[in-house]
N, C-alpha and C positions, 0 to 999 in steps of 0.2 A: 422447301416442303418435300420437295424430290428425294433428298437428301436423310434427311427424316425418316422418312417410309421405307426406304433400303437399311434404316439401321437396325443391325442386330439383336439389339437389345428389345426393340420394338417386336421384333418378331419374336422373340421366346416371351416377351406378358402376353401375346396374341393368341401364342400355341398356347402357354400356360390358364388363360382366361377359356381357351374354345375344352381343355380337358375339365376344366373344374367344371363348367356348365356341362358335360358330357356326365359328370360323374355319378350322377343319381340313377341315370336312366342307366349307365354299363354294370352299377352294383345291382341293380333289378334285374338286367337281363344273366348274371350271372347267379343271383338265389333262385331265380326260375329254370338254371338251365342245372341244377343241382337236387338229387334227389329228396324225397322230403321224410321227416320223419316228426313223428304229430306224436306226443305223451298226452292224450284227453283227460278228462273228468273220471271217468268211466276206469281210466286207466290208473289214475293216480287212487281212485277209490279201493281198487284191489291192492296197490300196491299197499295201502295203509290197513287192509283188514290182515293181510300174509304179516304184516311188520308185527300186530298188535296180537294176533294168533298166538305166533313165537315168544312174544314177551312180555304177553299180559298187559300192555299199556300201548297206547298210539304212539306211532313214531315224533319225537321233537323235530323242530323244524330242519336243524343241522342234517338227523338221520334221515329224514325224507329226502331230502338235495342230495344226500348219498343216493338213496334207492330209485332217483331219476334217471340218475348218475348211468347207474348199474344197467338200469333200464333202455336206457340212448345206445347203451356201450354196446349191449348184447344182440339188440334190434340190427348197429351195424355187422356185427362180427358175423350174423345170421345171414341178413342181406350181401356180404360180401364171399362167404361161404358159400350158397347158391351162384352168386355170378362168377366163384371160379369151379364149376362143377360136381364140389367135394360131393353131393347127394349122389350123384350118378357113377360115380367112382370109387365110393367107399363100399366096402364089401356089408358092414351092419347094416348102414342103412337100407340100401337092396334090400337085405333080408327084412328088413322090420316090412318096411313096403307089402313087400311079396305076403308075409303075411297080413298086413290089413285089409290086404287084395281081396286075399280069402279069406276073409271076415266080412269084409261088408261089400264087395265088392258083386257087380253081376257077373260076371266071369269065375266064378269057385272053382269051377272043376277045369281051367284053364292050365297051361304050361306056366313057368316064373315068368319067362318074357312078359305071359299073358297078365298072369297077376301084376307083375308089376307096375304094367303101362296102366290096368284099371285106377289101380293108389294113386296113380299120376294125374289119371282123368278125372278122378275123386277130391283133388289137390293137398293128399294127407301128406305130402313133403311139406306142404306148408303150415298144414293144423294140428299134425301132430306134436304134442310135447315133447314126446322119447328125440325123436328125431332132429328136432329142432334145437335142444339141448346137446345134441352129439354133435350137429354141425357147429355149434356156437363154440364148444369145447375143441374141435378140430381146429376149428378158422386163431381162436386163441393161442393152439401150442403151434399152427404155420405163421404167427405173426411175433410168435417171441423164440424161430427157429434161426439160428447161426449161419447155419451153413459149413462148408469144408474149410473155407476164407475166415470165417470166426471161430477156430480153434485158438487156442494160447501157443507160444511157444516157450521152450523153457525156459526162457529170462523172463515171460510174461510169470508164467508161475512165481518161480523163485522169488521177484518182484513181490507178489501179491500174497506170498505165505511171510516174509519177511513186515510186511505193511501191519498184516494181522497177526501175526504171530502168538499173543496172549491168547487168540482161540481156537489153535491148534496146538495147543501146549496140551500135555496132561493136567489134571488138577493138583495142587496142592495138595496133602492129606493131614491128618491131625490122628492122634491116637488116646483116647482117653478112657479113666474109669467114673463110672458116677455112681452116687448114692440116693437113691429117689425116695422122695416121701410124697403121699397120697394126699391129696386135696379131698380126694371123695371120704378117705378113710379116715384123716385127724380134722377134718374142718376147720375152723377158725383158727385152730393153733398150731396149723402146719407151720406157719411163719416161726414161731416162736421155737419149734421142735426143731425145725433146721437150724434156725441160728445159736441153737444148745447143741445140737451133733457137732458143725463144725468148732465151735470152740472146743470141745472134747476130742476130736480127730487131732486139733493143731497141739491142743496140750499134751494128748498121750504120744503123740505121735505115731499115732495108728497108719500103717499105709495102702495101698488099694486094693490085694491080696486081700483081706480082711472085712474091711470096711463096710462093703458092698451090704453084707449082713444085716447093720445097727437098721439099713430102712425097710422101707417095703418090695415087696418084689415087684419088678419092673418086665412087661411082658417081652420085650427086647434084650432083655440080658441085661449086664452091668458094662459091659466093653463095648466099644467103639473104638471102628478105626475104617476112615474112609473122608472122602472129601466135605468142603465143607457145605458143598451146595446138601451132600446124603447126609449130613447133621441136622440141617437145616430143612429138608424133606422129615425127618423121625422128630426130633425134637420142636418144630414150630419154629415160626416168622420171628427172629432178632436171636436164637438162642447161636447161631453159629457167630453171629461176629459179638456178645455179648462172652463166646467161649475164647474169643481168638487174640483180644486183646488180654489174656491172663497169663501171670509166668507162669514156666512149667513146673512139677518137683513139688507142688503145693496143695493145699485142699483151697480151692474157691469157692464162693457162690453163698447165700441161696441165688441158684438163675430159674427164673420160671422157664416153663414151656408149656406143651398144650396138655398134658397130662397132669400136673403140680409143679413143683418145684424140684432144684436138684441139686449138688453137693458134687463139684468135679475137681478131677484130679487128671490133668494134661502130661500127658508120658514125655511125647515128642509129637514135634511138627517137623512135615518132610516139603520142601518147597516144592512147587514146580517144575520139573526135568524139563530139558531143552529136548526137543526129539529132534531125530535126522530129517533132513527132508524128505526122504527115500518114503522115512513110516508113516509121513502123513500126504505125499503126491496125491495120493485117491481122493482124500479131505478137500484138499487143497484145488482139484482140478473138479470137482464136483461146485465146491462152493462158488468157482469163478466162472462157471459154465450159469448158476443159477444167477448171479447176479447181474453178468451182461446178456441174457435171455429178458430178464426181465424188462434191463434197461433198452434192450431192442424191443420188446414188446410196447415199452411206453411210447417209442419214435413212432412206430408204425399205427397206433391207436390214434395217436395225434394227428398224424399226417390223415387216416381214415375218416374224422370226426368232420375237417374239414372239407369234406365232399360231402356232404349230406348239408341239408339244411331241417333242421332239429327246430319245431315249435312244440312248447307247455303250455295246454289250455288250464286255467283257473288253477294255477299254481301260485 
């Protein structure tokens, strides 16, 4: 039995059986030793009248667990803003203070020191919206800040424009002529008017110098030349890759767009240049600054979320 009770094994189910039984009461004493943040009724009611203000309809359930979301996130960002002093240290806020001072404060005809400490005894660091908003905003851009340590180096660049490269490229562009006919102006038989121009274009062999004439005037002109996203901005949704799949040297179409219909005639297409790295560094160390900010910011949100102890009443 001696023998038994010295063994090893018996001791670690012992420890293991005394921690499990521990385990309720040290998860309690550690939500109670954690600060608290409470979304009420009250709370979720405004968030749904601000939701349905903006967009004419209550939020569905998905967008409200966003707007909780939002709600939790900012509550800390504010709460942690205050416990690292940004109120007391930023120079806006001071002033906003200083003037609430003197607005509602009893001390008006006081010094800033004076105003300010009234705002404080008033507790408008904390009721204020401006203010509140500034720190939340502050506490956000020191939580997705680098530091001198999170700079890139050049092979991180070089790496990461290489990685992306198609969107630091210039655009491709396309050059073309078109001949437009009016929907509002031939109704019904614009269809038919286009499909009688181009076979008269392709039989006479009419070329784009010309052409432009047989339709209607077009308030953009007859020429195009530029990328195909700005075809696709002037001409409407499907007309740039309805243009791009067509040979060149030809009359195409009828292609609709948001105006009528159209009658094109593709000159040249110029691919995408490779640029140097030199012309797009700025590009390039901006867009890598934004992405590992952000992704700092997510670490540190996370790591933040988990100090709080966050209850949703009648959600």
């Amino acid at each position: 039995m001696a023998r038994v009770l010295r063994a090893p094994l018996l001791h670690f189910l012992l420890l293991g059986g005394a921690l499990l039984a521990l385990r309720p009461w040290w998860r309690s004493d550690m939500e109670e030793s954690r600060p608290r943040i409470v979304i009420g009724a009250d709370d979720l009611e405004r968030l749904r009248e601000t939701w349905t203000e903006e967009h004419g309809s209550p939020p569905s359930r998905a967008a409200e667990d966003g707007l909780v979301r939002d709600a939790i996130d900012e509550e800390i960002l504010y709460r942690e803003a205050l416990a690292r002093g940004f109120d007391r240290r930023d120079a806006a806020v001071r002033e906003r203070l200083v003037r609430l001072g003197g607005f509602v404060g009893e001390e008006a005809g006081g010094d800033r020191d004076t105003l300010e400490r009234e705002a404080r005894r008033l507790g408008l660091e904390r009721s204020d919206l401006v203010v509140r908003r500034h720190l939340v905003e502050m506490m956000r851009l020191a939580a997705g800040w680098l530091g001198p340590n999170g700079l890139p180096s050049e092979a991180d660049l070089e790496a990461y424009r290489a990685q992306h490269a198609a969107e630091f490229a210039p655009p491709a562009r396309v050059r073309l002529t078109h001949v437009y006919l009016s929907e509002d102006r031939r109704g019904a038989s614009v269809t038919a008017d286009a499909t009688a121009l181009l076979d008269d274009l392709r039989r006479t062999g009419t070329g784009p110098a010309v052409a432009a004439a047989r339709g209607d005037a077009f308030i953009r002109g007859a020429e195009f030349d530029g990328s195909p996203a700005d075809l696709e901005r002037l001409f409407g949704p499907g007309f740039a890759e309805s243009v791009d799949a067509q040979p060149v040297g030809t009359w195409v179409g009828p292609f609709r767009s948001s105006y009528g219909l159209h009658l094109v005639w593709v000159h040249a297409r110029e691919p995408a240049p490779t640029p140097s790295p030199t012309a797009v560094r700025g590009r390039v160390l901006q867009q890598w600054l934004r992405e590992q900010s952000e992704q700092r910011r997510r670490e540190v949100m996370q790591a933040l979320r988990a100090r709080y102890a966050v209850e949703v009443v009648a959600h």
